[in-house]
N, CA and C atoms as a LAMMPS dump frame, in Angstrom:
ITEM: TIMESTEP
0
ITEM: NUMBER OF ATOMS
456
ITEM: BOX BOUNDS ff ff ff
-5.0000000000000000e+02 5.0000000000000000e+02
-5.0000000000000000e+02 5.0000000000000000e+02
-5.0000000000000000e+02 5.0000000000000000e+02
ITEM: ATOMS id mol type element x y z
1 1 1 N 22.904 -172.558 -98.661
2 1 2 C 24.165 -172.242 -98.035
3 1 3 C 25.332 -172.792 -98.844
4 2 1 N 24.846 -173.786 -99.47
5 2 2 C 26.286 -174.745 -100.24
6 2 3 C 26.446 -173.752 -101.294
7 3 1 N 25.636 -173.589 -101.604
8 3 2 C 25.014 -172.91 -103.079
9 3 3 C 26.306 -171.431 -102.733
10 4 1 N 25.878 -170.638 -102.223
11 4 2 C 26.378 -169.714 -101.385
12 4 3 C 28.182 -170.125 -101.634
13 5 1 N 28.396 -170.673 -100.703
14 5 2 C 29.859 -170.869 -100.119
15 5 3 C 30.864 -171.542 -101.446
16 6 1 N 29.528 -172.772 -102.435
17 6 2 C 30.658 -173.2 -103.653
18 6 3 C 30.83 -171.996 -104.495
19 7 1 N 30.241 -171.108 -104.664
20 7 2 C 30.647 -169.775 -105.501
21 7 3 C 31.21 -169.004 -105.411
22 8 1 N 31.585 -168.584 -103.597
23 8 2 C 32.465 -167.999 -103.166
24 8 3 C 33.731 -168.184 -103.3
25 9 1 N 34.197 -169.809 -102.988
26 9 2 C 35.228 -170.287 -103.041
27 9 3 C 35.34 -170.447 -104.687
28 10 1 N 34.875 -170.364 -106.114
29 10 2 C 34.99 -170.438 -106.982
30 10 3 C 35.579 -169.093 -107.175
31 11 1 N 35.318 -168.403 -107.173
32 11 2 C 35.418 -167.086 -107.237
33 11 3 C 36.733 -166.417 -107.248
34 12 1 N 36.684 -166.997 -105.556
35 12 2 C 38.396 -166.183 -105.037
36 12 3 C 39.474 -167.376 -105.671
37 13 1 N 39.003 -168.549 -106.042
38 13 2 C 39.991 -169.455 -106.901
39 13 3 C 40.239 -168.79 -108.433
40 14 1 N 39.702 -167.582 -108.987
41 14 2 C 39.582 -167.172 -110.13
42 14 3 C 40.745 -166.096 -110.327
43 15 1 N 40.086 -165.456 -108.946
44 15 2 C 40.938 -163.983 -108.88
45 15 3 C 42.159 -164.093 -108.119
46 16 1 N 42.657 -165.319 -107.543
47 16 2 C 43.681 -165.245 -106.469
48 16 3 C 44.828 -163.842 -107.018
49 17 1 N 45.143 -163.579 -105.893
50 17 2 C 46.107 -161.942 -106.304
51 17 3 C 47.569 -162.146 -106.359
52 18 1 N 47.912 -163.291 -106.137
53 18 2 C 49.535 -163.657 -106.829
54 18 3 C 50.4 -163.066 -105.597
55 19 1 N 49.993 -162.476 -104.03
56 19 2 C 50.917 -161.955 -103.188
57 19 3 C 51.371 -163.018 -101.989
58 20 1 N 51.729 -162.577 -101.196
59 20 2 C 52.668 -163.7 -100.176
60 20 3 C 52.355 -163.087 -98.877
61 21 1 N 52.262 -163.887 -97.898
62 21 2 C 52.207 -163.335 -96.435
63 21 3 C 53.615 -164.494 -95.417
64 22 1 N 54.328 -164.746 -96.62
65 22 2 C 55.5 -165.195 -95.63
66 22 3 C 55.262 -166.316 -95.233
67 23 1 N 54.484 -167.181 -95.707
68 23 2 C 54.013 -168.762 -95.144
69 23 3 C 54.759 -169.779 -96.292
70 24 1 N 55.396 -170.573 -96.214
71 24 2 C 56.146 -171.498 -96.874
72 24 3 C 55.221 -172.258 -97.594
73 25 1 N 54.936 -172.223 -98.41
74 25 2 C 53.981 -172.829 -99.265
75 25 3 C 54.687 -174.458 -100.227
76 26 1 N 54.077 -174.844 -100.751
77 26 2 C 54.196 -176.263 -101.54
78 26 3 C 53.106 -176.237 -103.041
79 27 1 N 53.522 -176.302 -104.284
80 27 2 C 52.371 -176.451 -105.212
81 27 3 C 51.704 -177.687 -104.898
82 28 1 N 50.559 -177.777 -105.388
83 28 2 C 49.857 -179.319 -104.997
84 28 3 C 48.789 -179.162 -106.044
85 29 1 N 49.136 -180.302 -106.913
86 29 2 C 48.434 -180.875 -107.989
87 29 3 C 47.801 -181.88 -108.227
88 30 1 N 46.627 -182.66 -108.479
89 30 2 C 46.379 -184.152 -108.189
90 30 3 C 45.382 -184.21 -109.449
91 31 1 N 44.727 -185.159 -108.872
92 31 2 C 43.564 -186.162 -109.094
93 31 3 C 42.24 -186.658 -108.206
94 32 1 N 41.246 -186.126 -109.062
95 32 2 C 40.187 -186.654 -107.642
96 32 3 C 39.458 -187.64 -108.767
97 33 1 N 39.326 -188.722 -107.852
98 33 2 C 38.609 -189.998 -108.797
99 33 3 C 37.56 -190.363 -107.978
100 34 1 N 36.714 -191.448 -108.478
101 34 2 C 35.124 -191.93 -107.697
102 34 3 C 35.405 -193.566 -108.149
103 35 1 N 35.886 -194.327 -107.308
104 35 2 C 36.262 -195.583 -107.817
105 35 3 C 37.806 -195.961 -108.788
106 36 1 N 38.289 -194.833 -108.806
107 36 2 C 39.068 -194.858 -110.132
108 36 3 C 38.406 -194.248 -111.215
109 37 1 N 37.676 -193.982 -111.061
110 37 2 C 37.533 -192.421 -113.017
111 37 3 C 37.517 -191.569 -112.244
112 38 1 N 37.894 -190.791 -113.167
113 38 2 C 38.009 -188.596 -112.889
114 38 3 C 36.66 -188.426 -112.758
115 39 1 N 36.269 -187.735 -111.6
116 39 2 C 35.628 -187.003 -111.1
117 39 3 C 35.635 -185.599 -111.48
118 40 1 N 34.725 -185.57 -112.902
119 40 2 C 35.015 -183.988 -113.341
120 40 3 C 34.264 -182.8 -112.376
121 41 1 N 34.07 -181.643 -112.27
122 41 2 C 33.211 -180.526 -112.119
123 41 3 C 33.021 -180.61 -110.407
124 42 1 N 33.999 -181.214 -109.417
125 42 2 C 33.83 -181.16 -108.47
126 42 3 C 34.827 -180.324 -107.538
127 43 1 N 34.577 -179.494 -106.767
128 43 2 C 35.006 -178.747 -105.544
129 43 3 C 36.026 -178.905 -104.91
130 44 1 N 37.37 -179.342 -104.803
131 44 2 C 38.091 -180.206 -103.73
132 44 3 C 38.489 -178.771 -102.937
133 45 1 N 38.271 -179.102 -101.383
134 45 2 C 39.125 -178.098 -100.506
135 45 3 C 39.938 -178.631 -99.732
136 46 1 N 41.231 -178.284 -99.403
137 46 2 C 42.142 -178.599 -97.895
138 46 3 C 41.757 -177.864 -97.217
139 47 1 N 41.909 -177.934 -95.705
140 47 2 C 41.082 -177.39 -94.617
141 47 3 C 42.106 -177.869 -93.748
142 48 1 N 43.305 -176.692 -93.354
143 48 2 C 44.092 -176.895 -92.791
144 48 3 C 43.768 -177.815 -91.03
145 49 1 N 44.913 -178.604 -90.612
146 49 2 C 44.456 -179.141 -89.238
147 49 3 C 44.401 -178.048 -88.504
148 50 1 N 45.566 -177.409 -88.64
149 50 2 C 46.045 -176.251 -87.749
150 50 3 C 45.887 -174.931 -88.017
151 51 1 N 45.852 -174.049 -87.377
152 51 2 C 45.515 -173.05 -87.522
153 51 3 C 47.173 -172.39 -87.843
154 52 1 N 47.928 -172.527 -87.799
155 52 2 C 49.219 -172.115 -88.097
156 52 3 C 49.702 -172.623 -89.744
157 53 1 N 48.962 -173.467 -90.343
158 53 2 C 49.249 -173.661 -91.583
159 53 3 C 48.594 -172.818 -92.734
160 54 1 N 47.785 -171.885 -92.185
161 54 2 C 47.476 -170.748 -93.312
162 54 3 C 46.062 -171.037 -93.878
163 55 1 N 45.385 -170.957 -94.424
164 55 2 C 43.879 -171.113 -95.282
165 55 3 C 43.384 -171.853 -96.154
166 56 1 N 44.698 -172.981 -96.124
167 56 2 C 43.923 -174.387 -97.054
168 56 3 C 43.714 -173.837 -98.605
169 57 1 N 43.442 -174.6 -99.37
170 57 2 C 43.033 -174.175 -100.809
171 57 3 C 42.188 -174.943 -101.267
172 58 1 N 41.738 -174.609 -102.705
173 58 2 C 41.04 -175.071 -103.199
174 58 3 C 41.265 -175.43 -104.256
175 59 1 N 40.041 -175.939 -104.976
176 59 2 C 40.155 -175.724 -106.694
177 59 3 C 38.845 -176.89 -107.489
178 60 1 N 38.59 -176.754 -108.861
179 60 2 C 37.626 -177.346 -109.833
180 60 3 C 38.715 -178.14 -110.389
181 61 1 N 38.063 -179.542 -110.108
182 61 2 C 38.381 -180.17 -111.353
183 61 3 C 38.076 -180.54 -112.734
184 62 1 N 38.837 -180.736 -113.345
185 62 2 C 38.739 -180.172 -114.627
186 62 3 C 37.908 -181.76 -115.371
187 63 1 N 37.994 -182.029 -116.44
188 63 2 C 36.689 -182.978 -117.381
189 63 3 C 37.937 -184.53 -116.753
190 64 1 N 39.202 -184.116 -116.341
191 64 2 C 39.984 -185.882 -116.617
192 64 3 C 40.274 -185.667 -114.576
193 65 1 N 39.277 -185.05 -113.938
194 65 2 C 39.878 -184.741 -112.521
195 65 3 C 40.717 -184.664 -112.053
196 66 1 N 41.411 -183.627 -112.588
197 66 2 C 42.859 -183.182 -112.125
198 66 3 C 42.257 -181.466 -111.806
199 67 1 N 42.989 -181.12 -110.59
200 67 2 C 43.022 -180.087 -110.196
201 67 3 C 44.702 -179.399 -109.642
202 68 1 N 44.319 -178.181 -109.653
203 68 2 C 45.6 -177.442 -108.943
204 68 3 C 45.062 -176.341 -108.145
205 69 1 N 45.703 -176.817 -106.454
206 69 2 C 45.306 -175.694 -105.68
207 69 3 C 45.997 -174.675 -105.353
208 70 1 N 44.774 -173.46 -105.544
209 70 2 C 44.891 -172.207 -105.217
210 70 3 C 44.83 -172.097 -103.841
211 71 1 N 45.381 -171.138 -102.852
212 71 2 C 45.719 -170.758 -101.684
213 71 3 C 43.932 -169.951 -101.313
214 72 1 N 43.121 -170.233 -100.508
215 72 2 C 41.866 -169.32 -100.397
216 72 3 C 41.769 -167.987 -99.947
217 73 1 N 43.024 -167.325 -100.012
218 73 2 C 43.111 -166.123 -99.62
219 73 3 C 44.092 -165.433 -101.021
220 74 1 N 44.256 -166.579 -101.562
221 74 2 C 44.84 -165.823 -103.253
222 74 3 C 46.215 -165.679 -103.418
223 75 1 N 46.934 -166.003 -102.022
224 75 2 C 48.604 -166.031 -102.199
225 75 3 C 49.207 -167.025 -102.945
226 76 1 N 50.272 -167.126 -103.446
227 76 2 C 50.819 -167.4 -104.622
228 76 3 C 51.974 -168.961 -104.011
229 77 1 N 51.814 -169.662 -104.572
230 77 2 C 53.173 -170.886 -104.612
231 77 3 C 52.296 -171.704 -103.695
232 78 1 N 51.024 -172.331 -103.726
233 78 2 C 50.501 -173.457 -103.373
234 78 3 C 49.725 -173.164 -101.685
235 79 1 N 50.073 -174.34 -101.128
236 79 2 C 49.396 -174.151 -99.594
237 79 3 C 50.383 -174.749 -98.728
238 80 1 N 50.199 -174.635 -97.68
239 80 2 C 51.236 -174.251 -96.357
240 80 3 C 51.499 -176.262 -96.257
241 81 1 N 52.632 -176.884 -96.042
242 81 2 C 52.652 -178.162 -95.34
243 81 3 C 52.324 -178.631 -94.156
244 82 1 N 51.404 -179.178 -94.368
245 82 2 C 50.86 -180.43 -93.34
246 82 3 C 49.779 -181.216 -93.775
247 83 1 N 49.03 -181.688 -92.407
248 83 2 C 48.047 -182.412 -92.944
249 83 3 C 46.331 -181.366 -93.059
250 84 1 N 46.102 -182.162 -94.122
251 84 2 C 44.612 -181.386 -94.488
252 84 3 C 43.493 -182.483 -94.273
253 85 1 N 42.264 -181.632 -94.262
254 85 2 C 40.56 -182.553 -93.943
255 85 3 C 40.475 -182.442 -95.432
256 86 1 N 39.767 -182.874 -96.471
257 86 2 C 39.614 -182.954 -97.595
258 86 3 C 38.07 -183.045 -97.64
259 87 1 N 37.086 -181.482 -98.32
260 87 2 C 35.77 -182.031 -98.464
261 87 3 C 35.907 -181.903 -100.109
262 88 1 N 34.646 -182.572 -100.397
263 88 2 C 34.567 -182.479 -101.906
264 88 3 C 33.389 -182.248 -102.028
265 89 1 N 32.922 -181.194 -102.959
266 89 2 C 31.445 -181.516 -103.258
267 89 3 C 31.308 -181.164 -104.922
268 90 1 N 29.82 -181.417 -105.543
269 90 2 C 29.897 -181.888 -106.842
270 90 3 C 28.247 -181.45 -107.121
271 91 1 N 28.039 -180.168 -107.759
272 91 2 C 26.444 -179.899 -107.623
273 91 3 C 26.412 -180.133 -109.181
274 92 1 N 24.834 -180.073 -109.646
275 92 2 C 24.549 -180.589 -111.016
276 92 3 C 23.178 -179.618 -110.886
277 93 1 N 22.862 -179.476 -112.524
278 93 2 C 21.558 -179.198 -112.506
279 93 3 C 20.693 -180.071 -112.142
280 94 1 N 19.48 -179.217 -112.362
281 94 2 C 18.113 -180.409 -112.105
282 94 3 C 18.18 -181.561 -113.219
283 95 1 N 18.838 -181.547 -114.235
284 95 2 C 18.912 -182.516 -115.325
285 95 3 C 19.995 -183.566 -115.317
286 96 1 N 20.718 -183.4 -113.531
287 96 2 C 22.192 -183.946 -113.997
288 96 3 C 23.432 -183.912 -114.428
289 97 1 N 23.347 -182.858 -115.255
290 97 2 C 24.651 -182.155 -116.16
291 97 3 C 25.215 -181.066 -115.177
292 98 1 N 27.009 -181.964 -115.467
293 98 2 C 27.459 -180.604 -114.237
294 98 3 C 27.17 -179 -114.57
295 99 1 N 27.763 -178.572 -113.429
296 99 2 C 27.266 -177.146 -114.019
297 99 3 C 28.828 -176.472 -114.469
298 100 1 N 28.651 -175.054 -115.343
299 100 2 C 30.077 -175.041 -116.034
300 100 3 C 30.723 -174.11 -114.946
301 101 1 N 32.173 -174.127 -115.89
302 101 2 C 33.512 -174.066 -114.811
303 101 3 C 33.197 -172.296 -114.753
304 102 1 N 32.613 -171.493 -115.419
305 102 2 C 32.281 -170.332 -115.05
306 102 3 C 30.844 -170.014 -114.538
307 103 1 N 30.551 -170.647 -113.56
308 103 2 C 28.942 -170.468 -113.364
309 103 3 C 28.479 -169.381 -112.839
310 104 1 N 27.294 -169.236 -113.154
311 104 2 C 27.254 -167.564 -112.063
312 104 3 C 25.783 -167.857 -111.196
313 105 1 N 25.728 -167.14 -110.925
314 105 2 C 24.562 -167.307 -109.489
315 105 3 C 23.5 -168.165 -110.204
316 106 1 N 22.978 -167.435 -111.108
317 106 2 C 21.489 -168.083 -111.655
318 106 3 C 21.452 -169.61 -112.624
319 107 1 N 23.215 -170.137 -112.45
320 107 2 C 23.415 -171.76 -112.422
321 107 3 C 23.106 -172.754 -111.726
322 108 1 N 23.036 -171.737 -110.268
323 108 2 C 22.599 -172.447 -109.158
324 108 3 C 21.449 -173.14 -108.681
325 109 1 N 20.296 -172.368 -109.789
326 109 2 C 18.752 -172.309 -109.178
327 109 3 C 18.425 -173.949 -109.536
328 110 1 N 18.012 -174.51 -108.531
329 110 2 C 17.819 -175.991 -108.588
330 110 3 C 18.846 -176.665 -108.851
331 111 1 N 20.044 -176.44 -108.157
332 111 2 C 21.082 -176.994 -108.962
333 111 3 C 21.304 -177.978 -107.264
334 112 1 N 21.615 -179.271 -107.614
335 112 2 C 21.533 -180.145 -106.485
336 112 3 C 22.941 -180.899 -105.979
337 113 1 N 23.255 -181.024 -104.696
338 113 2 C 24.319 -181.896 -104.741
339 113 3 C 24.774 -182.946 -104.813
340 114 1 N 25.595 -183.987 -105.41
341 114 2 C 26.004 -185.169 -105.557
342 114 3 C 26.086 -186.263 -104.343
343 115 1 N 27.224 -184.721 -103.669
344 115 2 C 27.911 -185.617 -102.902
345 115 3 C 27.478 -185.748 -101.416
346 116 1 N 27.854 -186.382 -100.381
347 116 2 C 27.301 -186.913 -99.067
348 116 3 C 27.371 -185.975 -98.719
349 117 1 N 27.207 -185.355 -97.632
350 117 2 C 27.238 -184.318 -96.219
351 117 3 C 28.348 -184.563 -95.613
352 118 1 N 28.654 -186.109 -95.541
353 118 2 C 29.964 -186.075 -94.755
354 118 3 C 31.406 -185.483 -95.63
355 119 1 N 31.286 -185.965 -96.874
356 119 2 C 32.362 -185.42 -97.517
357 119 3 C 32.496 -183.225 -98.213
358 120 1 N 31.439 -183.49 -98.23
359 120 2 C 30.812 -181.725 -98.206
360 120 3 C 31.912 -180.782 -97.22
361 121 1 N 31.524 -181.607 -95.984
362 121 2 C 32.032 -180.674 -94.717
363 121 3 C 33.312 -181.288 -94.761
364 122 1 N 34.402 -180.807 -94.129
365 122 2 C 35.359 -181.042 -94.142
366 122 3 C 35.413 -181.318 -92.724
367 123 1 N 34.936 -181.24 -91.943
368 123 2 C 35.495 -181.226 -90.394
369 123 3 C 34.6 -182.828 -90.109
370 124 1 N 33.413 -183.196 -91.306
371 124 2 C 33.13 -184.471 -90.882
372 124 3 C 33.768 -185.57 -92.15
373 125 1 N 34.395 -185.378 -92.952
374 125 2 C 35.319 -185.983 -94.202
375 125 3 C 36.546 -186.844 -93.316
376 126 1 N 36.119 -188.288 -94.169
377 126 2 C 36.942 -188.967 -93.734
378 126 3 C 38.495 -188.841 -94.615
379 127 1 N 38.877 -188.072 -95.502
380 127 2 C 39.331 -187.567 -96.392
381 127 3 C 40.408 -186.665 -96.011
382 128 1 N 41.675 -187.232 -95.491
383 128 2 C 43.048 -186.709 -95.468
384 128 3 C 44.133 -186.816 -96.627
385 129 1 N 44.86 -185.628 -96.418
386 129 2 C 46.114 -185.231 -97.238
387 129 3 C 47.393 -184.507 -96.81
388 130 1 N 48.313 -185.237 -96.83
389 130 2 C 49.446 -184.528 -95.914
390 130 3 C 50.31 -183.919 -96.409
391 131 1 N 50.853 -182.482 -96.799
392 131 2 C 51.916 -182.021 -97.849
393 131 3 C 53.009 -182.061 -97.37
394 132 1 N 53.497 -182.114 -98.172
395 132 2 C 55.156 -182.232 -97.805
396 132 3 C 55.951 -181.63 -98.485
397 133 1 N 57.012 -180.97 -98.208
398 133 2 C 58.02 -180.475 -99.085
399 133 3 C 58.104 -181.069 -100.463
400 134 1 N 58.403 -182.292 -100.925
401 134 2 C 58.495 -183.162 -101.974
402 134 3 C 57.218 -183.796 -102.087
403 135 1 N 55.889 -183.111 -102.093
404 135 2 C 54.525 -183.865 -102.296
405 135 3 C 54.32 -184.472 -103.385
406 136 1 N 53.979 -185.678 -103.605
407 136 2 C 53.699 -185.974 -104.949
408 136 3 C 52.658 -185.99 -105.694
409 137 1 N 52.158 -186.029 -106.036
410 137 2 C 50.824 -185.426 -106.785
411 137 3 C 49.555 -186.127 -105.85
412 138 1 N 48.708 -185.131 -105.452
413 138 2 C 47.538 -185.356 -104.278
414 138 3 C 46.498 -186.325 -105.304
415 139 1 N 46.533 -187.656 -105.259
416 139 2 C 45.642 -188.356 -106.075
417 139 3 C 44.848 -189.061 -104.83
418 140 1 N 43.387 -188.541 -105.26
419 140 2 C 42.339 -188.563 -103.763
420 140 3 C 41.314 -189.553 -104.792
421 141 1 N 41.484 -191.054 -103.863
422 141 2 C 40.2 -191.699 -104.717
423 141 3 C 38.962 -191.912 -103.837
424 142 1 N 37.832 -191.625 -104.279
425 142 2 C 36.487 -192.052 -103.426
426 142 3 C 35.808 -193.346 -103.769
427 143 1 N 35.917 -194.256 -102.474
428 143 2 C 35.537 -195.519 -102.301
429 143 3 C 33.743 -195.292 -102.722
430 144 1 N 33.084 -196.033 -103.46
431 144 2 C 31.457 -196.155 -103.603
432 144 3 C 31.056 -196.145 -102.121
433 145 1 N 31.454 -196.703 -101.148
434 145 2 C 31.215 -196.926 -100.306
435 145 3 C 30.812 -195.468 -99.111
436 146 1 N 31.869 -194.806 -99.305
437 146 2 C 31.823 -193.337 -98.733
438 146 3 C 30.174 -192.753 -98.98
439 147 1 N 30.031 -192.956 -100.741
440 147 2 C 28.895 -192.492 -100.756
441 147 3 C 27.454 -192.619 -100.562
442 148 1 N 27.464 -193.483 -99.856
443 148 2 C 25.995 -194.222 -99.267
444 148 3 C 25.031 -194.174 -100.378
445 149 1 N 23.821 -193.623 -100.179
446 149 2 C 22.93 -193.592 -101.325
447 149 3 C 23.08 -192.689 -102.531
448 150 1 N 24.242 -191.811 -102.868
449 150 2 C 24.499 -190.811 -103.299
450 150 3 C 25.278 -191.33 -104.208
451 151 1 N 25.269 -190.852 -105.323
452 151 2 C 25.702 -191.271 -106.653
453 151 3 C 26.568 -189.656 -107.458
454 152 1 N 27.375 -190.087 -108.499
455 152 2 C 27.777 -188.989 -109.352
456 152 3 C 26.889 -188.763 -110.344
C-alpha cells in the first residue's frame, strides 16, 4: 500500500499542471533533517488540519534535504496557510541504498521502509507545521527518539 501511495504522490509532484482554484497559497521550502543531517530521498507531506485549506503538498528531498512543496492536486504558488500533520517516509532497497528520484514501479520490489508507522501516517505524526503568510523556511528536524527501533 505504501509502495502504492509513495508513487502516486511522486508522480503528481512531477506533473503538477501550474493552474489555480482560487485558494491563497504560500511557497514553502525547507529542510528535513534526522538529528541534524539532511535526510536525503525521503517523502515529506502536509496534510492539511482542515478541510478548507485545500490538499496539502508534498515533495522529495533532495541529497542536502531540502525540499519544495508542490500543491497534491498540481496548482501552482505553494499550499494553502495553516497548520499541517507532517508524515515522512523514506523506502530503500533491499541493500539499503535509497531508491532514485525517478523511480518507477519495478524500484519498488523489496524495497523497504525506514521510517516508523507513526511518522508514515500523518494523522498519527507527531510532526506539525504552521504556514503563514511570511513562512520561513519549513526546517523539520527528527529527534532519534521518534524513531524507536527504526533507523535511516
Amino acid at each position: 500500500m505504501f509502495r502504492n501511495l509513495y508513487f502516486i504522490i511522486l508522480f503528481l509532484t512531477l506533473i503538477g499542471c501550474g493552474s489555480t482554484d482560487g485558494l491563497n497559497r504560500v511557497p514553502v521550502k525547507g529542510k528535513l533533517t534526522l538529528e541534524g543531517e539532511p535526510l536525503p530521498g525521503a517523502l515529506v507531506r502536509f496534510v492539511p488540519l482542515e478541510s478548507k485549506m485545500g490538499y496539502g503538498g508534498s515533495a522529495v528531498t533532495n541529497s542536502q534535504g531540502i525540499f519544495v512543496l508542490v500543491d497534491d492536486r498540481g496548482f501552482s504558488g505553494g499550499v494553502v496557510p495553516g497548520t499541517y500533520l507532517i508524515a515522512v517516509s523514506k523506502m530503500v532497497k533491499p541493500d539499503g541504498t535509497g531508491l532514485p528520484q525517478k523511480a518507477t514501479e519495478d524500484d519498488f520490489k523489496g524495497a523497504r521502509e525506514t521510517m516508523p508507522s507513526n511518522l508514515v501516517s500523518a494523522e498519527n505524526s507527531p510532526l506539525r507545521f504552521t504556514v503563514i503568510e511570511s513562512t520561513p523556511d519549513a526546517n523539520i528536524d527528527i529527534p532519534t527518539a521518534m524513531l524507536g527501533n527504526k533507523r535511516k
